[in-house]
N, C-alpha and C positions, 0 to 999 in steps of 0.2 A: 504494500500500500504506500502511496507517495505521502509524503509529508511536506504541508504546506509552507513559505515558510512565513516570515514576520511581518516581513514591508507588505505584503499582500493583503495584510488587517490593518494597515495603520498604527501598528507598534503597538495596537491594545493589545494582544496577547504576549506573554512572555515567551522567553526559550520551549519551543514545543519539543525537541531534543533531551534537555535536563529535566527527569523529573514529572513536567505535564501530563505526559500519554503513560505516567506510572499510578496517573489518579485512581480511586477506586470505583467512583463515578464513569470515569472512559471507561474502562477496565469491562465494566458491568455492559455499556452502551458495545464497544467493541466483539462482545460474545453473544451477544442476543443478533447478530447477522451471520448469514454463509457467509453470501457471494464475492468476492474482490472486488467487484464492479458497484456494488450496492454499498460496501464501505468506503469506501472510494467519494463517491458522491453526499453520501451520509456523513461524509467527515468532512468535507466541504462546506455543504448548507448549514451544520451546527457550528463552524467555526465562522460564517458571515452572520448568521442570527447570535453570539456571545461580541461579535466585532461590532455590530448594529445597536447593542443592548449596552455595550461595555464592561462586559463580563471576561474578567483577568483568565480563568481558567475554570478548568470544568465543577470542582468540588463547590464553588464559591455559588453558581446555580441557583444549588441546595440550601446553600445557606439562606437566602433570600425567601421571604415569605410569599405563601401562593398567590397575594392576592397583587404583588410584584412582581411575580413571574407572567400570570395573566394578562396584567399590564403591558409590560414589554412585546409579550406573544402578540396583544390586540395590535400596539403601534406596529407591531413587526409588517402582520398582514396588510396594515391600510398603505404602508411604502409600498411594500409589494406591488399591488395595488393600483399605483398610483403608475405602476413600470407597466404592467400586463394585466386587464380587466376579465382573464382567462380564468375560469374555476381550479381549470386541472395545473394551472403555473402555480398557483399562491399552493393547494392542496400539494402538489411534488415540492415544493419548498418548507412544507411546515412538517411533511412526514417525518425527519429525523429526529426535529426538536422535540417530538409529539413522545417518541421511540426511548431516546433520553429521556427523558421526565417518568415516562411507565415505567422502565425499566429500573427507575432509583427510587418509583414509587413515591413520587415528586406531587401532590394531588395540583390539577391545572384545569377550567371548566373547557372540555372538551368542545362540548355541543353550543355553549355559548358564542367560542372559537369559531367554530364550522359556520354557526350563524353570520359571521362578516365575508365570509367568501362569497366574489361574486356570482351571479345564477348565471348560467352558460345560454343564452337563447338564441345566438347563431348557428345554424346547421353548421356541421361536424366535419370537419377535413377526415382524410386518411379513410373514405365509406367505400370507393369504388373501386370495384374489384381491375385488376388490367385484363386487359382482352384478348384472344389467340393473335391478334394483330398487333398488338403493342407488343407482348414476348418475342413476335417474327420480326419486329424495327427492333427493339435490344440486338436480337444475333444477327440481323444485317450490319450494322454500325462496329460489328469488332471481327478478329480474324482470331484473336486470342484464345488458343483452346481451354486455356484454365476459365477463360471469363465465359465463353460456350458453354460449358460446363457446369459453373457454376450458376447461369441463369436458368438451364436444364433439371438444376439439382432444385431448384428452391420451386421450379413450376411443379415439379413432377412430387414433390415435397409438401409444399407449404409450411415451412419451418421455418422457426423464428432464426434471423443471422446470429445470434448467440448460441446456434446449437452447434455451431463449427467448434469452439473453443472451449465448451463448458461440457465436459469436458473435449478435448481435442478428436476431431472424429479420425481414427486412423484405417487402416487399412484391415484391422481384424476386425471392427466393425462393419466389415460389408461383407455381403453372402449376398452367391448367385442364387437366382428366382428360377422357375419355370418360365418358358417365352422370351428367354432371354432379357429378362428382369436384374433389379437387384434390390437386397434388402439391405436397409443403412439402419445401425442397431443408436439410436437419438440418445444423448446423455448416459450413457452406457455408464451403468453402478449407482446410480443417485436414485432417488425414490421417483422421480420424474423420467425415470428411461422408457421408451417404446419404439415402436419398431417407425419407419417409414420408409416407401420403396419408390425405385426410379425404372420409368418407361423403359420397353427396348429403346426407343429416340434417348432417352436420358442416359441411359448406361451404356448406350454406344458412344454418346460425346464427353464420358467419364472417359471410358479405353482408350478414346484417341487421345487426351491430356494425359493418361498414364504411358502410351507409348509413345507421346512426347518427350515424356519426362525421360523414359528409358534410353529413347534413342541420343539425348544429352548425356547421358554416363551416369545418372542416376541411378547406386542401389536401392531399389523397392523392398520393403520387407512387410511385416506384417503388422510393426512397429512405426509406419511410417505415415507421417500425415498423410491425408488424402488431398487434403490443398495446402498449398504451400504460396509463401509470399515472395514476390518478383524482387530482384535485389537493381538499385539503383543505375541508371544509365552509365556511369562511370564504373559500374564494379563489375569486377569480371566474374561469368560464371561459375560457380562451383558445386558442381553435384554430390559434393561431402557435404559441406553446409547447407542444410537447407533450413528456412524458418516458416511453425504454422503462421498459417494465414489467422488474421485474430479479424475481430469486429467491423472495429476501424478502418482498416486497409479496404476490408471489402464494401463497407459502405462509400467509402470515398472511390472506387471501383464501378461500383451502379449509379451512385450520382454522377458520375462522368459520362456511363454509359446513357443514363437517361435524358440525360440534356441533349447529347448528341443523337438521338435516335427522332427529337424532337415531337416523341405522342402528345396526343392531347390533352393536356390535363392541367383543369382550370384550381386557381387556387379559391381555398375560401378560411375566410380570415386569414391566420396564420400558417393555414395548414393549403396543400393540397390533397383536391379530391381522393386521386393513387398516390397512397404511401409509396414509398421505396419499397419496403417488403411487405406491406400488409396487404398491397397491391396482388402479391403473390399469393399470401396465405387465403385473401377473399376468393380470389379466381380457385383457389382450392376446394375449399369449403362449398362454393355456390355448384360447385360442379357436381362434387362427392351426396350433396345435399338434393341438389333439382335436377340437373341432367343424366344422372345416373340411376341405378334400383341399388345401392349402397348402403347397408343397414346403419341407421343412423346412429346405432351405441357405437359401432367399431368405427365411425367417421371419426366421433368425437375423440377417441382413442389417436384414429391419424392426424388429427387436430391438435394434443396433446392436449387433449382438455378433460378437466374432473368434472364428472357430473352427476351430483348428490351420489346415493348409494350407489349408482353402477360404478361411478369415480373408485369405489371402492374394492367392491363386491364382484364385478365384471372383468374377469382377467382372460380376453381371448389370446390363443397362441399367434406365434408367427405365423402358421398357415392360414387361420383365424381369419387375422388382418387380411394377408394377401390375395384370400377368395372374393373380399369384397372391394379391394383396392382394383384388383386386374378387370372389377365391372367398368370402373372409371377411365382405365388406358385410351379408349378410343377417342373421349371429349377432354385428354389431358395432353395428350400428344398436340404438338405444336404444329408440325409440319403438314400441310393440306395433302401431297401425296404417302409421307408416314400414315396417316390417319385413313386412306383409300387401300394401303398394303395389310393394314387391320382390317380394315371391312371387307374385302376379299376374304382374307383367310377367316376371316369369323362366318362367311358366306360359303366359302367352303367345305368349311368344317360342319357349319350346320347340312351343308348338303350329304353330305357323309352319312352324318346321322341319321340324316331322313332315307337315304336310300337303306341303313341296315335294318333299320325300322321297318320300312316296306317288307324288307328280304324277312323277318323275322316272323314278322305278319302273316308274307306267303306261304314260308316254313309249318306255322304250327297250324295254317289253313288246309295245307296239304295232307297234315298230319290227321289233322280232324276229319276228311276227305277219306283219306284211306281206313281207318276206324270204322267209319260210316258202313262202307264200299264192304269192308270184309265181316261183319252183322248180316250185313243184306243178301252176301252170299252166303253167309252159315246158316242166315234162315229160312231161305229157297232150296238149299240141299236137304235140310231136314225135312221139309215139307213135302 
């Protein structure tokens, strides 16, 4: 976790080095979070709310009576406030402070709190889903097989871009499918792991970024990230070193991609309509949800999403998922002849069926036929 350092508050806090982050207050606020990314930010917004308040160090807080912590907390929000009239800005800024106080057991009127945040009644950036035509301007605008790939992985996915790093998706996380599929094993060990899988179109433009990587001198192992980050114009390559791909990189990655691809996509307020990824995760969801016959508890499951007791209680397997994910392949595949080379073969195949079906029909017609046939002559001999 980075440490902030002093000119950055204005010399209210002291040495956060010596001492400070040995409080028992931190200490407490420090272990009630997983994530590095959640600390990270959590240690940020509570060190500009004690810079705002004038609060030397964390113990000192506590010292302070509720109905001045209160205080502070109300002014806090109305600056806020005064920056961004967005519900969810002042609410993602006051979560830490909120987090600290519970956890020291600090009493603060919550609901009173809540009460001065502003009410949101502009319609909502980040709603619409991207379209099979926005994903085909993404892979028009790049040649880059990692970046192919990667827009590939998150169509055929819908997975939030923290699932790269959290942990790191490698190589023994993936297992081949029927159809020439693959299964990508999500947060693999955390209570939060499930399965998600990639198109034959998806897992063919994985191979081709992996036989890229090969044909560079890259050893592959089973150990080895599955995306990896681009090393700077001036450095030369090296297939010993390599570094995962983290958050960041890739967001700055599809913001580039997205600009240049130039889709439509109007802003409202602050936000745009298509997220960067939820653009993706929507186009998922609405597919797996309306265009598909995909059971809508294992959706939620490809979703990674808990819902009430199935969250719980509902543990389909790998196959499980896959039976109802491979219903979606046809309307998740990007590419208009990809998607013609599945309706053939699913055209196919049904014809298959239906000719054994006929054949099985005439089979036991025959059967019933001949049965018949030799009654009719055993009982014209007897008679």
């Amino acid at each position: 976790m980075q440490i902030k350092s002093l000119e950055q508050y204005n010399g209210v806090i002291v040495d956060l080095e010596v001492g400070l982050r040995t409080q028992r207050a931190y200490r407490l606020f420090l272990n009630a979070m997983n994530s590095p990314r959640t600390i990270s930010k959590y240690d940020t917004d509570l060190l500009n709310f004690m810079s705002y308040s004038g609060y030397t160090d964390y113990d000192s807080i506590l010292l302070d009576d509720s109905e001045i912590i209160q205080k502070h907390l109300e002014d806090y929000v109305m600056s806020i406030k005064k920056i961004s009239n967005k519900r969810s800005t002042v609410k993602n800024k006051l979560q830490a402070i909120e987090l600290f106080l519970e956890v020291n057991k600090k009493m603060f009127y919550r609901r009173a709190l809540h009460l001065l945040y502003p009410k949101d009644t502009t319609k909502k950036g980040n709603d619409v889903p991207y379209s099979n035509e926005d994903v085909s301007k993404f892979l028009s605008v790049t040649k880059s097989k990692k970046t192919i790939a990667l827009i590939h992985f998150f169509a055929s996915t819908g997975a939030r871009p923290a699932v790269i790093e959290d942990p790191i998706i490698r190589f023994k996380h993936i297992m081949p499918m029927q159809m020439g599929c693959k299964g990508v094993l999500m947060y693999s060990g955390s209570n939060e792991e499930y399965w998600g899988f990639l198109t034959p179109e998806a897992s063919k433009a994985l191979d081709d970024y992996v036989d890229e990587r090969l044909f560079r001198g890259e050893k592959i192992t089973q150990e080895s990230p599955v995306f990896v980050a681009a090393r700077g114009k001036h450095q030369p390559y090296n297939p010993n070193v390599v570094v995962p791909l983290n958050h960041i990189t890739l967001s700055t990655c599809f913001v580039k991609m997205t600009k240049k691809a130039r889709i439509e996509n109007y802003k409202t307020g602050n936000r745009f309509e298509k997220g960067l990824f939820l653009g993706f995760r929507k186009r998922f969801n609405t597919i797996l949800k309306i265009d598909s016959e995909v059971n809508s508890n294992i959706a939620e499951k490809l979703m990674a999403h808990k819902r009430g007791l199935d969250g719980v209680y509902f543990k389909p397997t790998r196959d499980d998922c896959f039976r109802e994910f491979r219903k979606a392949i046809p309307q998740l595949t990007i590419s208009e002849s990809e998607r013609l080379k599945i309706e053939v073969s699913d055209l196919n195949k049904n014809k298959d069926e239906m000719i054994k079906q006929y054949e099985d029909r005439i089979s036991r017609t025959e059967k019933l036929l001949n049965k018949v046939l030799e009654k009719l002559e055993s009982s014209s001999f007897k008679s």
